[in-house]
C-alpha positions as CSV (number, residue, x, y, z in Angstrom):
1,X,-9.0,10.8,-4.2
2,X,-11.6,11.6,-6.9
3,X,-11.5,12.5,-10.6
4,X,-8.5,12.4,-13.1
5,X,-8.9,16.2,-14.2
6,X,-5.6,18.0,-13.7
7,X,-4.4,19.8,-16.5
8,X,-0.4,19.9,-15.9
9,X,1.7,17.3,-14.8
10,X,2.3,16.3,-11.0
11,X,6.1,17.3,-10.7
12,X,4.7,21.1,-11.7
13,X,3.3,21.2,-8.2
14,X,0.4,23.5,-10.1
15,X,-2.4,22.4,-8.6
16,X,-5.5,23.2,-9.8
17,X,-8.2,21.2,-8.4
18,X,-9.6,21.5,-5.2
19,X,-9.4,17.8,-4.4
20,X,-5.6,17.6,-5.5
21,X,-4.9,20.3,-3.3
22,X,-6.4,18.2,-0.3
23,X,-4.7,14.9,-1.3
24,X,-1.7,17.0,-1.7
25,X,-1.6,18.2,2.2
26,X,-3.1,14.7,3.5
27,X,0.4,13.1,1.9
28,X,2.7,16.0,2.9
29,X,1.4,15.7,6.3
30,X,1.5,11.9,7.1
31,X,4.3,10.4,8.9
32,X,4.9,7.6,6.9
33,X,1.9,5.6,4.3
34,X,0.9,2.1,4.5
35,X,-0.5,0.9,1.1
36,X,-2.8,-2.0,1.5
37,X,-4.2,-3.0,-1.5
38,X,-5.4,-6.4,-3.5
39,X,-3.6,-7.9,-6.1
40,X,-6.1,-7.4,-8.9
41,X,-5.0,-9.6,-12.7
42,X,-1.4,-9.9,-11.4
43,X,-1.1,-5.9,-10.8
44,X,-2.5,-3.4,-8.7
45,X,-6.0,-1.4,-8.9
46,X,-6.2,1.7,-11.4
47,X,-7.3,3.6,-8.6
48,X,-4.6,3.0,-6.6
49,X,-2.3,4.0,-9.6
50,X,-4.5,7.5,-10.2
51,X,-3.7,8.4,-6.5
52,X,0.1,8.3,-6.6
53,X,0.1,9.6,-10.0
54,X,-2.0,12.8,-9.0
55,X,1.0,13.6,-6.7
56,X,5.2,13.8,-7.4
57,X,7.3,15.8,-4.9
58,X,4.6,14.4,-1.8
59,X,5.9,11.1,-1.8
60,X,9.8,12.0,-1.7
61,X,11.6,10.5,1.2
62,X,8.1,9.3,2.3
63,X,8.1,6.2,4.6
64,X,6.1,3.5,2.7
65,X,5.3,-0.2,4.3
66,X,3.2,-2.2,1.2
67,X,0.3,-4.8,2.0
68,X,-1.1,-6.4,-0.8
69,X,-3.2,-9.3,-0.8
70,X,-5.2,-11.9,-2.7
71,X,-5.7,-15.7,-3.8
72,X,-2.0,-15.4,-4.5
73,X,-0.6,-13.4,-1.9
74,X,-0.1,-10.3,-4.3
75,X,3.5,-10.4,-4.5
76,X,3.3,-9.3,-8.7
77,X,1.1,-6.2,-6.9
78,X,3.8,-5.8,-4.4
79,X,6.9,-5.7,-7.3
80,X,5.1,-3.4,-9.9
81,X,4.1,-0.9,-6.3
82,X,7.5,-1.0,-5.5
83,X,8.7,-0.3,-8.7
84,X,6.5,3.0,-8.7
85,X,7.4,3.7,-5.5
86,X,11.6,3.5,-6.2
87,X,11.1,6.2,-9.0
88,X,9.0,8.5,-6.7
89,X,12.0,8.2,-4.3
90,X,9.8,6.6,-1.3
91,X,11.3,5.3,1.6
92,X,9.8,1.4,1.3
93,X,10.2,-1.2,4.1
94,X,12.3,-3.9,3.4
95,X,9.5,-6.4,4.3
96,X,6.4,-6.4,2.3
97,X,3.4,-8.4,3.8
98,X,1.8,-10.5,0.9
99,X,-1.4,-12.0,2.4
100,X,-2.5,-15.0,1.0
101,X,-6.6,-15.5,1.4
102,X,-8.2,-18.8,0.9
103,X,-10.1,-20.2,-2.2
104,X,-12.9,-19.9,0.4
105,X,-13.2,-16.5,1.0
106,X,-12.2,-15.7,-2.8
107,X,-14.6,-17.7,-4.6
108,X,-17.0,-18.9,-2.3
109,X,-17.9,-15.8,0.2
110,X,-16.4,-17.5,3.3
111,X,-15.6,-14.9,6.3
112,X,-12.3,-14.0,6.9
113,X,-11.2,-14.8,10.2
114,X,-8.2,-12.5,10.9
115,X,-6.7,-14.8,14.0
116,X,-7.1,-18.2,12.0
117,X,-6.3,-16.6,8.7
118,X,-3.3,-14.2,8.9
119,X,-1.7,-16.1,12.4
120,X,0.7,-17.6,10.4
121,X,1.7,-13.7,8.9
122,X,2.3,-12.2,12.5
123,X,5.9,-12.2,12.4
124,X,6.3,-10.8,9.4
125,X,3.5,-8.1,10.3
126,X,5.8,-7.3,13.5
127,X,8.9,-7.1,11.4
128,X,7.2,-4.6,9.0
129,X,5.7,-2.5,11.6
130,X,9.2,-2.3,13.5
131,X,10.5,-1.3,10.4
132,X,7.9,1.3,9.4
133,X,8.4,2.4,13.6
134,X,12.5,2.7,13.3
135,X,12.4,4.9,9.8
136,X,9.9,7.3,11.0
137,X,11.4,7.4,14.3
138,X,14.9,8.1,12.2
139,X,16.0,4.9,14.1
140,X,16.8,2.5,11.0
141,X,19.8,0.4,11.7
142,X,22.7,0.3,9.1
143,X,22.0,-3.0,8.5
144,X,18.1,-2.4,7.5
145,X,19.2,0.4,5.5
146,X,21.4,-1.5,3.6
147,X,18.9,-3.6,3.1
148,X,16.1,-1.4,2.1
149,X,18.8,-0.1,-0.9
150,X,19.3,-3.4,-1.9
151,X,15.8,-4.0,-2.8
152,X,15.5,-0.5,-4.5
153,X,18.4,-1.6,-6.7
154,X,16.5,-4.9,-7.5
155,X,13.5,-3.0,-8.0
156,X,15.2,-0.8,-10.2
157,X,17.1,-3.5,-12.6
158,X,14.1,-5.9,-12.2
């Protein structure tokens, strides 16, 4: 994304920066965004914050899948995200993905394995993508959008 140096506030859609003006058509022009992120102190990164917050009327009705990961999984990252993302009227898939990586590869450098690490996350991955697939496909059943309101509201009175 780059620096923090717009003057006026996102949902203005006065852009002044070169750079914002890019981010601004990358987001517009995407299908769909898949935020993959660590879980960093029980939150998400600053950085990660910055880059939504540069932006308002972009992420509107935007499809958004959420991957966070960590020693923990990231599922604090993944409740704060969506709570950003309700407000800013994204589309967010019912399943998150919350990867938990070993002590190991935390603490002590270990490599990750993808196949022996996440194998145990696979069907969780496949449900995610599906749902990612049927919104930007405009094929989302009844049922998974009933459920994908039912977690804004939670997100929203959590």
């Amino acid at each position: 994304m780059g620096r923090v140096d717009e003057p006026g506030i996102p949902a203005l859609v006065s852009y002044s920066q070169p750079h914002t003006n890019a981010w601004s058509e990358n987001i517009k022009s995407a299908s769909g965004v898949v935020f993959v992120t660590p879980q960093y102190n029980w939150g998400y990164p600053a950085v990660l914050k910055n880059a939504i917050d540069h932006l308002y009327h972009e992420w509107r009705d935007k499809p958004v899948m959420i991957v966070t990961y960590g020693g923990h999984g990231g599922g604090r990252c993944a409740k704060q995200l969506r709570r950003v993302a309700v407000r800013l009227r994204m589309r967010i898939v019912p399943t998150s993905l919350a990867l938990r990586l070993s002590d190991a590869i935390i603490r002590e450098g270990a490599e990750l394995n993808p196949d022996r690490d996440f194998r145990s996350f696979a069907p969780q991955v496949k449900r995610a993508l599906s749902e990612l697939s049927d919104q930007l496909e405009g094929n989302e059943s009844v049922l998974a959008r009933m459920r994908r309101k039912w977690k804004v509201a939670l997100a929203v009175l959590s």
